[in-house]
Every structure is written in C-alpha cells, then in structure tokens.
N, C-alpha and C positions, 0 to 999 in steps of 0.2 A: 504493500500500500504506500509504504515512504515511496518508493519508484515511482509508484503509477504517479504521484503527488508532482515530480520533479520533473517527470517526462510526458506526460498529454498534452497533446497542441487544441483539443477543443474542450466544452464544454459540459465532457461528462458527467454525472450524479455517480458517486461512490457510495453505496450505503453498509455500512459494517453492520454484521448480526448480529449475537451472543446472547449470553446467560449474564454476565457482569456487566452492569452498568459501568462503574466507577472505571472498569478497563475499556471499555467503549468510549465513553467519555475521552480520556486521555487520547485515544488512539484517532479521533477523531480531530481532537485539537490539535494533537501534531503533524495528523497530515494535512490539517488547513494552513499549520501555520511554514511546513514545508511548503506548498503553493503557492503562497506568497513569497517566500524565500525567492523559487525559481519563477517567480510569476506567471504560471501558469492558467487556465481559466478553469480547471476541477473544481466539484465542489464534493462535501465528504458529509454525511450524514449517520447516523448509527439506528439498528431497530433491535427492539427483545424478539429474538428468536429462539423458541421453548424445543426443542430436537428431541427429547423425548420420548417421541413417537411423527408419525408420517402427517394426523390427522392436524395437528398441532403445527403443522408447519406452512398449509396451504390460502390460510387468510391472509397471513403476512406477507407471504409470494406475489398471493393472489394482486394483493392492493398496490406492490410494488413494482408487478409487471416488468420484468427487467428485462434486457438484451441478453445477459451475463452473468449467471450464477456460477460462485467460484465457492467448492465446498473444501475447507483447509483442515479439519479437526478431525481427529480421529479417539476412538476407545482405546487407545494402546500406544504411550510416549514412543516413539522411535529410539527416544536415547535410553531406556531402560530394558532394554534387551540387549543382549549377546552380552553382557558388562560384566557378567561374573557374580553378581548381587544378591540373587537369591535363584532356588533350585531352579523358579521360574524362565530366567534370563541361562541356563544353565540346558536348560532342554530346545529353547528358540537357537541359543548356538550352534546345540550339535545337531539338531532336525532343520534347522534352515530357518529363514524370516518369514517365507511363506505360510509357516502356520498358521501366524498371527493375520491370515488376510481376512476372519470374518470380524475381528476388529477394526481393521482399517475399510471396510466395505458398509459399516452398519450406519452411518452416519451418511455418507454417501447414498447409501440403498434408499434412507427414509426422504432425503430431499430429492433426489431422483424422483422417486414412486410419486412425492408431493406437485411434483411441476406435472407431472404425466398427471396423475389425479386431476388436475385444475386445469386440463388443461392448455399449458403456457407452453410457448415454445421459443424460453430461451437457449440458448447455448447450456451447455452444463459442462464444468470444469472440475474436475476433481484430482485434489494433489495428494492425497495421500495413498501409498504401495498402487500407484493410475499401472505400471506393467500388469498387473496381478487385478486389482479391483477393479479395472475397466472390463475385464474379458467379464467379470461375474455381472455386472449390469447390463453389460451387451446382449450376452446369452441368457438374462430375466427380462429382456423386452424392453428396460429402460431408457429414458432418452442419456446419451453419452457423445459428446463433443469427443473431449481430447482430457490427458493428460496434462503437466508438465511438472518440471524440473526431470530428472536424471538426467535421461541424453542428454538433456539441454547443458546439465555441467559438464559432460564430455567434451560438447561442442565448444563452449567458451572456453575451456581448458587449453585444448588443442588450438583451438583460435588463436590465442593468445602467444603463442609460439610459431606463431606463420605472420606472414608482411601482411599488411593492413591489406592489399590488393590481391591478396589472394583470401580472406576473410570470406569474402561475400558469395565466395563460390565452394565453401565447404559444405558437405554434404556426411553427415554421421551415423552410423548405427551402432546402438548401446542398450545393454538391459540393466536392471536395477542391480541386477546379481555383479557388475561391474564396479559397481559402489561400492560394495563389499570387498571387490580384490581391490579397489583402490588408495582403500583405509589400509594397508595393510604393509609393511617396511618396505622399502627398495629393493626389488629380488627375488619377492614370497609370492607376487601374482601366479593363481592357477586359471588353466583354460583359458580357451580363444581369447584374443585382445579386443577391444575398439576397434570398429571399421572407419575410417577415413579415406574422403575422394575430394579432389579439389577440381571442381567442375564434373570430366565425366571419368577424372586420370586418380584411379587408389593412390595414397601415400603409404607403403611398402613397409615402412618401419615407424610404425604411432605408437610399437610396445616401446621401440628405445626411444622415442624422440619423449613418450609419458613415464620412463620407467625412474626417476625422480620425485614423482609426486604422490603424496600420502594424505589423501584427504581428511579434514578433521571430523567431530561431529556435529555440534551446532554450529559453527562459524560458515559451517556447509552454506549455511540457508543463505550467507549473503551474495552466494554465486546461481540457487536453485530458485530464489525467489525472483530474482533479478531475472533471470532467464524466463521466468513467467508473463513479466509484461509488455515484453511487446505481441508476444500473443496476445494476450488479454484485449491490450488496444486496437491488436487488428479485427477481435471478434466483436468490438464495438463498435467500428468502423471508422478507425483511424485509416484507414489504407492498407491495402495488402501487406504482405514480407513472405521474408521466407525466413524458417525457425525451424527447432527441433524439441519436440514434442514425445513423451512415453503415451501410449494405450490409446492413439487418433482412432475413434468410433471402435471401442473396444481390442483394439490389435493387441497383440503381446510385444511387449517391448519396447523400443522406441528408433522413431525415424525420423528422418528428414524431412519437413513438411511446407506447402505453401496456405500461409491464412491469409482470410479476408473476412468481410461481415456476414459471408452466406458460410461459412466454417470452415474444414483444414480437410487438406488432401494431399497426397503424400510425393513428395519431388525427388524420386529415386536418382541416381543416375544413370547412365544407359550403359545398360548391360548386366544389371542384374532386376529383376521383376520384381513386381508383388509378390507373389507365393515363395520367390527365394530369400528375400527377406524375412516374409513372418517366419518361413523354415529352421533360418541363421538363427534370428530371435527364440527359436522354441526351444532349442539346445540349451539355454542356460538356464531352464524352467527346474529341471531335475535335482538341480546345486541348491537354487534357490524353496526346492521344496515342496512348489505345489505348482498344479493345472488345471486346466478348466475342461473337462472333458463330457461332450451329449449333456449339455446341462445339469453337471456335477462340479463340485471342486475335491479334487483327486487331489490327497498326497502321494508326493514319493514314494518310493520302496524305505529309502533311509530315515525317512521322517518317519512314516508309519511304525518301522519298529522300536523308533523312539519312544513314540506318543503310546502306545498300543500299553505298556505297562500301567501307565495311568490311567487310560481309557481308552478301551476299545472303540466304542461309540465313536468319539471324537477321532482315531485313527481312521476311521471309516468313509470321511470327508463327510461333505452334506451337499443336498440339492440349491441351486443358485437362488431358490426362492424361499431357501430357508435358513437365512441371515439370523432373522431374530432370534429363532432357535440355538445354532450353531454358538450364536455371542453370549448365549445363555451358558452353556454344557463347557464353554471356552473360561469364563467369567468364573466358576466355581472351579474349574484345574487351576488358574490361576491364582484367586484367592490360597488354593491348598495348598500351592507350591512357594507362597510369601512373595510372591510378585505385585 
C-alpha cells in the first residue's frame, strides 16, 4: 500500500479492510500522508471487514463494488513454520509448506465465494501460498485473477543484475518451492534452478549469476510486495505492462505475464508453450508437498507419511470445496502440536 501511495499516476480509491480499527487507522494515514509526500492523486480509505465467515463478507463488497480485491491474510504466519519452535513448525519442515495450504486458502476461499455470491466481478488477487491456493479456487469454480509476489522476487532479483536495457525484456519462470532453496546458504540449493530468457534468448547460467543470494524472511516483503503493484495498477487501469505473477487464473506456479484492466495473460517466450511451462512448474509440487489433483488437494508420498502418525484423516488430503473443514481437523493438529 506505501507503493501503490508513491506510484499511481491517477485517481484511484484504496480502501483497506480488517478487524482492527486502531491499525486501519494508522495505515490509512500513512498512506495518505505518503501521497502527499510523492504527490500523487490516490486516495486511501479503511472499512471493518468481519472474514469470519463468507456471508459476513458480501455487504461490504457489495456497497464497495470494487475493480480490485486484493486478499493478503492468511490463518497460518508464514514466518512461524519451518523455524524449529514447536513440534508444529517441526512437521511443516520435514513434510513440506504445502500442508499448511488449507490455511493459506480459507480466507481466500471465503472472499472469493463472497464476490461470486454477490455477484461482483472484480478482479481477485490473492497473495498468500497464490502457487498452491490459486489451483484450489480454480478447481472450486471460484473467481481467481492472478497471484503475486514469488516469481515476481525472482524476477526483480535477476533484474537487478542485468543493464537497465535488457530489464524490460526479461521473461521468468519460478515456483514458490524456489523461495525455499533460496533462503538457504550459498551452495545448498537443491533441484532445477530459475528459468530466465531475455526477450526470446534463455540466460544459460541464473544458478551462478543467483548462487550469492540468500533471501531473508520478513525483509522479503519489501521486494514481494513491491513486485505486486504494478500489477495491481494495471488491473485498475493504469495501463498495461508486462510483470511476473504466481497462480495467473489458477496455474501452478509462476510466469511471465502481460496485465491490463481486462486481467493477465501469460507472455511466454517463443519456444516453449503453455503446457511446457505448467509441466516445468509441476515438478517442484512434490518438494513442496502438495497438488491439486480431479478436485482434491493431494499430498505427497513424503508429507503423507509424515502427517499420517498424527492423523490419518488429515494425511488423506480433502476435496477443494472442503476448506472449512480441512482448516478445522488442521486447526486442532496444530493446537496439539504447540504451534
């Protein structure tokens, strides 16, 4: 939101949601007063938005009518798993992130279902595990725009170590499961690297030109959120671009894309298709833990025999339209496990 604050050239309405006023507030007057800073013509607003539940969420929408719902909150901190801290973050390590995806989909699922209920046909943006949570909204009929942040931090990554002239013609493929080798010491990456093309010509070595970089945790957000707004502005109808986007209309993974105000379409480059891309992308699903399979979410072999001592049930994955459930039977392993 500081971004969108510093860089819209027109006169958009930004309206922030939540449950806490007092941080609404705040976040509202600092992105006003950012606007001003770079004088911008935005303007910022805040509404109580009760998440809850789906039904609870469709008056607010309703009256707001937006171009652009961007859903950022999840049931499940990102930074308290894999950390060692309790059995909880102990079991997410060794079975993958992916388990934790009916948490990162329940919040998603309920304002999805709410714009479809009512409905609105705005865009829907969803940033949280968008590789993994887009495929389960796609595959329950929900409306699903796009993703962003990961590949987008690959691509600004990479970017940033090539001439300003050759910038504008990168072209990336990245899964979230990259995020994970990328946290990881100089040396220790496992499986296929980042794919990079500059116009329609691959860059041949992006494991050595990236094999220096060890992404942190939080500080992440100021490369993943940043990479979200010029998307954002172009599904408001700032003007097209071209960007890099995770889960475009449910896909696995993340691509190269062109946005405008009618939504995102994907700007491969010549010589490898659709179908070899999502392919590339599906390979890194098995590390990461989980799939989306005939309207299931399928874990792994390795997660399963992870999860399965705890609970079978929850081993067994669940059907795409049974989020609520799932975050329920997920919600009590993790309570037991001190997470």
């Amino acid at each position: 939101m500081a971004d969108l604050a510093a860089t819209a050239t027109t006169d958009l309405r930004v309206t922030i949601g939540g449950r806490n006023p007092d941080r609404m507030n705040w976040l509202v007057d600092a992105c006003r007063a950012r606007a001003t800073i770079y004088g911008t013509p935005v303007s910022f607003d805040s509404v109580r938005l009760d998440a809850t539940a789906r039904d609870t969420l469709i008056e607010p929408l309703s009256v707001l009518n937006p171009k652009v719902v961007v859903q950022s909150a999840s049931a499940q901190s990102p930074w308290s798993v894999d950390n060692g801290e309790s059995e909880w973050s102990d079991l997410v390590a060794r079975a993958g992130f992916g388990m934790t995806i009916a948490f990162h989909a329940l919040l998603a699922w309920r304002t999805a279902g709410a714009l479809k209920q009512a409905g609105l046909h705005a865009h829907f943006v969803n940033t949280c595990y968008p590789d993994g949570v887009n495929q389960v909204l796609a595959s329950a009929g929900m409306p699903m725009t796009t993703g962003v942040g990961n590949v987008g931090i690959f691509s600004a990554m990479i970017g940033g170590r090539l001439s300003h002239a050759d910038r504008a013609a990168l072209r990336v493929l990245g899964h979230h499961r990259h995020i994970v080798e990328w946290r990881k010491p100089p040396g220790q990456r496992d499986g296929a690297p980042v794919r990079a093309w500059i116009g329609d010509t691959e860059i041949g070595e992006v494991e050595a030109m990236t094999r220096d970089i060890q992404l942190p945790y939080r500080d992440l957000n100021l490369i993943s959120g940043a990479s979200a707004v010029p998307v954002l502005l172009a599904l408001a109808g700032e003007g097209g671009r071209r960007a890099h986007v995770p889960g475009p209309a449910g896909l696995p993974g993340g691509y190269p894309v062109a946005v405008d105000a009618s939504g995102v379409r994907l700007d491969l480059p010549a010589g490898i298709s659709r179908d070899e891309a999502v392919a590339w992308n599906l390979q890194f699903e098995d590390k990461d833990g989980v799939s989306i399979r005939d309207g299931r979410v399928v874990y792994s072999q390795k997660a399963r025999e992870m999860i399965r001592p705890h609970s079978a049930e929850i081993a067994d994955g669940f059907a795409v339209n049974d989020i609520e459930e799932a975050v329920a039977g997920l919600s009590r392993l993790r309570e037991r496990l001190g997470g």
